[in-house]
Structures are given as C-alpha cells and as structure tokens.
N, C-alpha and C positions, 0 to 999 in steps of 0.2 A: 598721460597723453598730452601732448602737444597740438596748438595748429587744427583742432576737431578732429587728430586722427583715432580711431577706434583702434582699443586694442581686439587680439586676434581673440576669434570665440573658443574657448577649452571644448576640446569635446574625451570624449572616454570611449573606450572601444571593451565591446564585452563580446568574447569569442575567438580566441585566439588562433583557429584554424588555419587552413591552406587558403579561403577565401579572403580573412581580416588583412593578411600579409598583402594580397595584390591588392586590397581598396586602400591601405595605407600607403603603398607604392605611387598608385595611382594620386593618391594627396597631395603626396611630397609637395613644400614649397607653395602650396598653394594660399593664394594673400586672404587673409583673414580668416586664418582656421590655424588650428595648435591640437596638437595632441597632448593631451595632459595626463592620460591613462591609461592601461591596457588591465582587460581581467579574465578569469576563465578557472573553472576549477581544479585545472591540471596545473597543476604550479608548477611543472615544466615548460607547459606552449606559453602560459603567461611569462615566465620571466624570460625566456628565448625572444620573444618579440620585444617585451618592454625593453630588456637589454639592448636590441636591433635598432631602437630608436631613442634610448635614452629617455624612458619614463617609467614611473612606479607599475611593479606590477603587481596586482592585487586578485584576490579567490574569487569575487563577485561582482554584483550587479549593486548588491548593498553598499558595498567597500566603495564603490565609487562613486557613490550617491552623496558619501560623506566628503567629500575632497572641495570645498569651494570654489574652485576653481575648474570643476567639470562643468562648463553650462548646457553642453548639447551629450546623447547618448547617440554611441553607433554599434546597431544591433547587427550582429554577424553571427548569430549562435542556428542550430537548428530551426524546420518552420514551426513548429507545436510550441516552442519557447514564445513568438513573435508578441504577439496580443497579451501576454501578462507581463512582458516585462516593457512595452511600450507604455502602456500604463501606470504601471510603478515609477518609470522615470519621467512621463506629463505628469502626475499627481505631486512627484519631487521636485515639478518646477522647471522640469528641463525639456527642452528640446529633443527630437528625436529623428536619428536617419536611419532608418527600418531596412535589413533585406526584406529582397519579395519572397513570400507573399506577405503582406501585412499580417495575416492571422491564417488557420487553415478553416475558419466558419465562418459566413457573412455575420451570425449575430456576435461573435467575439473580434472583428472588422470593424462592424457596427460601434461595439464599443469603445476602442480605441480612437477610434471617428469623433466620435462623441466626448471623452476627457479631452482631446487634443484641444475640441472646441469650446469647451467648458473652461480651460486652463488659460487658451488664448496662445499655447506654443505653437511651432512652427513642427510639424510632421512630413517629413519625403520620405516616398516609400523606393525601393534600387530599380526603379523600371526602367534599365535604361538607355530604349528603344524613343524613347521619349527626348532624348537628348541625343539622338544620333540623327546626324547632319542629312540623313538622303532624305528621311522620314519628316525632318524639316522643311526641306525642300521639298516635299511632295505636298505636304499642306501650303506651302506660299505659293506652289504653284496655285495650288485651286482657289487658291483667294485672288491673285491675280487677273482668273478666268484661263488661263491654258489647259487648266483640267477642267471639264468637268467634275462634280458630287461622283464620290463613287458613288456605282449600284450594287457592284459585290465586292467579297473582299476573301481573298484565298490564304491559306498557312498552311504549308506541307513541311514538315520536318522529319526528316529521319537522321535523328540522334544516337548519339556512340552510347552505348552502352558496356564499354571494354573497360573502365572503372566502375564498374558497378556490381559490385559481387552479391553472390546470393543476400548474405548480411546485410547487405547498404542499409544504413537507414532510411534512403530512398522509395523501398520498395515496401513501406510499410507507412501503408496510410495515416496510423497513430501520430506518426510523425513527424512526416512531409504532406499529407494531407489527398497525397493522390498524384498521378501525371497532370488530372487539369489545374490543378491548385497550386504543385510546388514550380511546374514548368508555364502549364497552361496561361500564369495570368499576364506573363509578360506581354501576349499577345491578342488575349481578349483585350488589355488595355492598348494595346494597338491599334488595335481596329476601332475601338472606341475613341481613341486621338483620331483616327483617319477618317470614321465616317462623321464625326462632331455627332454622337448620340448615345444613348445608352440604348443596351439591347432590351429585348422585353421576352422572348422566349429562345429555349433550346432543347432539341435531341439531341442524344447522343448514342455511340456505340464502342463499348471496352471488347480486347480482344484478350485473352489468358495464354501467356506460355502453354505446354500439355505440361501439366506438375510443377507451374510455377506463377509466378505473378504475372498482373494485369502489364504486358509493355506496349500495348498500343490502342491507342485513344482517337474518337473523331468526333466531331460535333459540328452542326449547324444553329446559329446562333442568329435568330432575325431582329433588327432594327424596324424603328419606325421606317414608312413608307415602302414597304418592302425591298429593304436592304437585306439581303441573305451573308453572313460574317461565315464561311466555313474554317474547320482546324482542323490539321490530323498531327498529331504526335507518335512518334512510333522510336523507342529506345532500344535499340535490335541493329546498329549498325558499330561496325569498327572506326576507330577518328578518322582514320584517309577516307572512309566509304562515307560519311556525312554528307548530307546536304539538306537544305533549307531552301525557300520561294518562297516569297510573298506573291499575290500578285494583285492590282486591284483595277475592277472594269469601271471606265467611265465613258463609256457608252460610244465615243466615237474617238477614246482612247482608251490605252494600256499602258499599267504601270509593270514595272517586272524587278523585283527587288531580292538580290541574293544573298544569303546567309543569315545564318538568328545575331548575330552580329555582323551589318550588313554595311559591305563596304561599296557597292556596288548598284547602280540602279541605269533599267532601258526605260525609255518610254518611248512608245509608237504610236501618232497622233496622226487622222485627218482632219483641216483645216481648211479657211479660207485666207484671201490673202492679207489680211490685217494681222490675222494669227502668225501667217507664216514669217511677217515681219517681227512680230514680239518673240517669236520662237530664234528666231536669227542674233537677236539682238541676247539675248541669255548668257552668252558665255562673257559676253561684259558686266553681268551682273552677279557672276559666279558668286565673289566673296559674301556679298548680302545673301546669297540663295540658300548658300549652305554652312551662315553664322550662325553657331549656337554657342550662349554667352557660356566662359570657363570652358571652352574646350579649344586648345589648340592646335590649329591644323600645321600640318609638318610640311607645308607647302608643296606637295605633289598631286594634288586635286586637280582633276578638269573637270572642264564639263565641253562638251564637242553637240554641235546640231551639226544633223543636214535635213536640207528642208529638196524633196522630190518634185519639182512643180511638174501640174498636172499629168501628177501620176494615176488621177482617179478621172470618172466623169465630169463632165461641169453639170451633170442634171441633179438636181437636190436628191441626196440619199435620206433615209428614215431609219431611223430605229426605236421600238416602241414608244410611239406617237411626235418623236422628235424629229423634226424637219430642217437640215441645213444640206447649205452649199459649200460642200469639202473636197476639191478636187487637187490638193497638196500631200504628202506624207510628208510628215515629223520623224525621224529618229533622235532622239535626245539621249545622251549617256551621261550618267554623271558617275563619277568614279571614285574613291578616296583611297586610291593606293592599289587595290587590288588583294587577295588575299593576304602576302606577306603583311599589310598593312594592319590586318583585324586582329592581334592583341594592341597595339597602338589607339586604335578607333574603340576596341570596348575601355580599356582603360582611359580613355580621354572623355567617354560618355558616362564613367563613374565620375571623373572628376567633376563634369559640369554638373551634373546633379547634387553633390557637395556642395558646387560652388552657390548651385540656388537656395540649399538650405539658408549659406552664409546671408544670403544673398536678403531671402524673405525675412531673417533674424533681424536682419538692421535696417532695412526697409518696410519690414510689414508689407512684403508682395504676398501676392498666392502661390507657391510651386506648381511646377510644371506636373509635377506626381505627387498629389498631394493626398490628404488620409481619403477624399473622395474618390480618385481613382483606385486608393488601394482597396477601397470596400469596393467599386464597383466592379473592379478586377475578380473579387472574388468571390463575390453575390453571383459570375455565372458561372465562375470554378465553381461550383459547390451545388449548383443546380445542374452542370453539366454532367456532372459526378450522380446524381442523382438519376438523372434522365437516362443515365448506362447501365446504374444497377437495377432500376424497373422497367427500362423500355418505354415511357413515358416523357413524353414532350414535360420542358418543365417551365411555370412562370419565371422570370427574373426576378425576384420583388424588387419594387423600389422604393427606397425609405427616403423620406423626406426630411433636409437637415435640421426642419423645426423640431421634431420628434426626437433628436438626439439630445436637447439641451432637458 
C-alpha cells in the first residue's frame, strides 16, 4: 500500500445458492471489498460460481477459515445454519456479514451478539430495509420535525408463494424458523428503525393451510408509549398478485410506503405555514433526503410536493390531546424508479450494507444492522411465534449488552 491507501478487505462467501450469486452481483466493483472465496458442499454450485468470478472454490466454512487472506465471512447458507457458523467465523477472528435472520432463537441471536462483542468484529446482519433510501428519508424527515414520532406502524404483505413447493425448506420451521423469523424480521427491524425503540410485547395469530402448513401470520407488537407496530405476512399469492404497504400514523400525517422492496413512498401531511414552506422547499434537498452511503442512485429519483393552502379550517384541530393550527395539505411523493426500478433498489440496498460492513471494518463505526438489531429482530420473531402457537400475549425480553460479555 501506498499513499495510506488500504488494501480491499477479502471476504469469503459460504453458500453458493440462487441468493450468494445476486449479493455477489450486487458487490461487483465495490471499493474496498475483494472476494477471496466461494464454498458450499456441493462442489458443483461452489466451483460454478468460484469459476463465475475467478476465485477458489472450496467444500466449507472450515476450508475458508484456513485462507489468510479471508478477513470477513459472508453467510448465504440456510436460516438454522446462521448462529453457528457466525460464531465459528468471530471466534476465527473474522468478520461477518450474516443473511437475515441472524439465528432462528433469540438465545442463539443472543450469542452471536455476544462473541461479535467479546471478539471486537464488525457483524451486519442483510436487513436491508435499513438501507433503502425512502425509509431514509422517512426517519430525516422526523428529525427534521415534518413528521411527527410515529404512533402506529402497519406491514401488510401478501407474498408469492408460486416457488414454494411443498418441500421448501421454508415451510419447515427446523429450518427457517418460521414465517416471523425467516421473513418476519426484516420488518420488526423496521419498525424498530422507524419508531427509535424496541418493542416490549406481542400477540399474535397463525392461520394453517386445510392439510398443510402454517401460510399466514399476524401480529401486534407494542412499543413504549403506546406505539402499536402491526404485521401480517400471508405467502398464498402468485408473483404478479403480490403486494406489500407499509404504512405509518404520525398523527397529523401519513406515511404510505409500497413494496417489501420499496421504491416508492406518499406522504399526506397537515400543516401550518412555516411547515408548508419547509415542505416546498424539499425537492431541493432531494439528494441529501434520500443519500444512503454505497448505494448508487441511477439518477431517475424525484421527489414532487404540492402544498393545498387552506384546504382545511384555520380553527386549531386536536388529536389525542394534540392541539395545532393545520389549515394546509402536504402531498409529498418520493419515487425511486417506480416498480421496474426494484431489482436495482434491492440490489443497491445489499450493496450499501456491504458497503457499511467495509465501512465500520476500517473505521470502527457501528452498522446500521448491526448484531443488536439482528437479536432484536428476532427476540420478537420468536416471541411472536410463540404468542401464535399458545394464544398468549408474549413479553419481548430484553437483554442488556452488559450481560453478553
């Protein structure tokens, strides 16, 4: 190295599936990161990709633990694999960028949690909703003040199930851990980025095929101050019949955010007139609104307001106990392509979470999805899972990261 430059960090990839192929896609090219190995115990998918890229391809997780030049692990294997081989490769010294869900049990979440922090590596877990630009912008907005704190926070998904055969190993909780665990946690951690808290209880309710597996899931998941977080997952539709809403109340607005890879966001806001000038003044500030670092926008983003003046009363409106003068409507869209655009926008929101692993490697930051979100993600999978199969409200625990060391 020259000049202070660092060289790129090796990482290894263990799982050579239909998924490792699109996060290595997604990589390509990206500055400060090298693939150094690919593995998997099919020594067909392994050498078909290593060959695809021009790196060793080796049977295991061991095999590549041995290679000096792997510093970081990237976990693409099933969920039930997640939590022992995260650990194997912190305990070897390495880094790790984990698919979701980090583990399929809070107390094996927990532990991973726990070497990452013990070891001092850098853990990011694939959430990555967490690096997708509307979800960005819908937290700068509330810091801002254009938003209001959510008070509630919606997830309705009805997902394809038209790859999913009886066999999947999907459908076998052993596995994947369940609908809240292997899907669910993308967006408990969601709501958890959006409302800034962790939950503390949930219900829930499973619904069964007639002679077949559990495909549709719901849960209410309450935060402090009586935030209510609702989910419903339901794998029972064909790909064109999909759809996905977010949506989140902030009490004298709405957010409205479409698809599980979401390219797309309304908001409908009343206001006064200071608001409606900050509101106006927004699409000058598009690039900052919806920069998230390593992800490159392909430059067809907008973001459009119209602001309705006194489309409402000038007499102060209330809502549970909250008193302003909002006689404006807000439409705000912010857009990132539009459908055709969402393989582009999820593969650019793996890359940036890549990018922050590199990121906190040679900075010493904290990640955006780091082994705390992936335990908390899945401390209410697993409580949510629980609270279906008893019909019983369930605590969330929460572990404190002294107790980890």
């Amino acid at each position: 190295m020259t000049g202070g430059a660092r060289a790129p960090l090796g990482i290894g990839l263990v799982g050579c599936g239909g998924f490792a192929e699109f996060v290595l896609d997604a990589a390509a090219g990206l500055p400060g990161l090298r693939l150094a190995a690919v593995a998997d115990p099919s020594a067909e998918r392994a050498a078909r990709l290593g060959a695809r890229h021009g790196v060793p391809a080796l049977a295991s997780l061991d095999e590549l633990l041995e290679l000096g030049d792997v510093e970081a692990v990237l976990i693409a294997t099933p969920p039930a694999t997640h939590a022992e081989m995260a650990v194997t490769a912190l305990r070897a010294g390495r880094h790790v960028f984990c698919e979701k869900p980090l583990a399929t049990t809070a107390e094996d979440a927990a532990a991973v949690a726990a070497e990452a922090r013990r070891t001092g590596r850098v853990l990011v877990v694939d959430h990555v909703l967490r690096y997708n630009p509307l979800l960005r912008a819908v937290r700068r907005l509330t810091e801002r003040g254009l938003l209001g704190p959510a008070r509630r926070f919606l997830f309705e998904n009805d997902a394809s199930d038209e790859d999913l055969g009886p066999d999947h190993w999907f459908w076998d909780r052993a596995h994947s851990g369940g609908i809240f665990v292997e899907h669910g946690v993308h967006f408990f951690d969601a709501a958890r980025a959006l409302l800034g808290s962790d939950p503390v209880s949930v219900r829930a309710t499973a619904v069964r095929r007639p002679d077949g597996p559990v495909d549709m899931v719901s849960a209410d998941v309450v935060h402090p101050d009586g935030v209510l977080a609702s989910h419903l997952h339901s794998f029972t539709h064909a790909h064109r019949a999909e759809r996905q809403l977010m949506r989140l109340d902030h009490g004298f607005a709405e957010t409205r955010i479409c698809g599980w890879i979401p390219v797309r966001a309304e908001v409908l806001a009343w206001t006064d007139e200071e608001g409606a000038l900050a509101w106006e003044r927004l699409p000058s500030l598009a690039d900052a609104l919806l920069s998230v670092d390593g992800f490159t926008r392909h430059g067809f983003e907008r973001v459009t307001v119209e602001v309705e003046r006194d489309a409402g009363s000038s007499v102060p409106a209330r809502g549970r106990g909250e008193q302003r003068t909002v006689p404006h409507r807000v439409r705000a869209v912010l857009d990132l392509g539009g459908e055709p655009r969402k393989p582009y926008v999820y593969a650019q929101s793996v890359r940036a979470a890549l990018a922050d692993l590199v990121r906190a490697v040679h900075e010493g930051s904290v990640p955006q999805a780091d082994a705390v979100s992936g335990l908390s993600a899945v401390a209410v999978a697993e409580a949510a899972t629980v609270a279906a199969d008893t019909g019983v409200a369930q605590p969330v625990p929460q572990i404190p990261l002294e107790a980890w060391s």
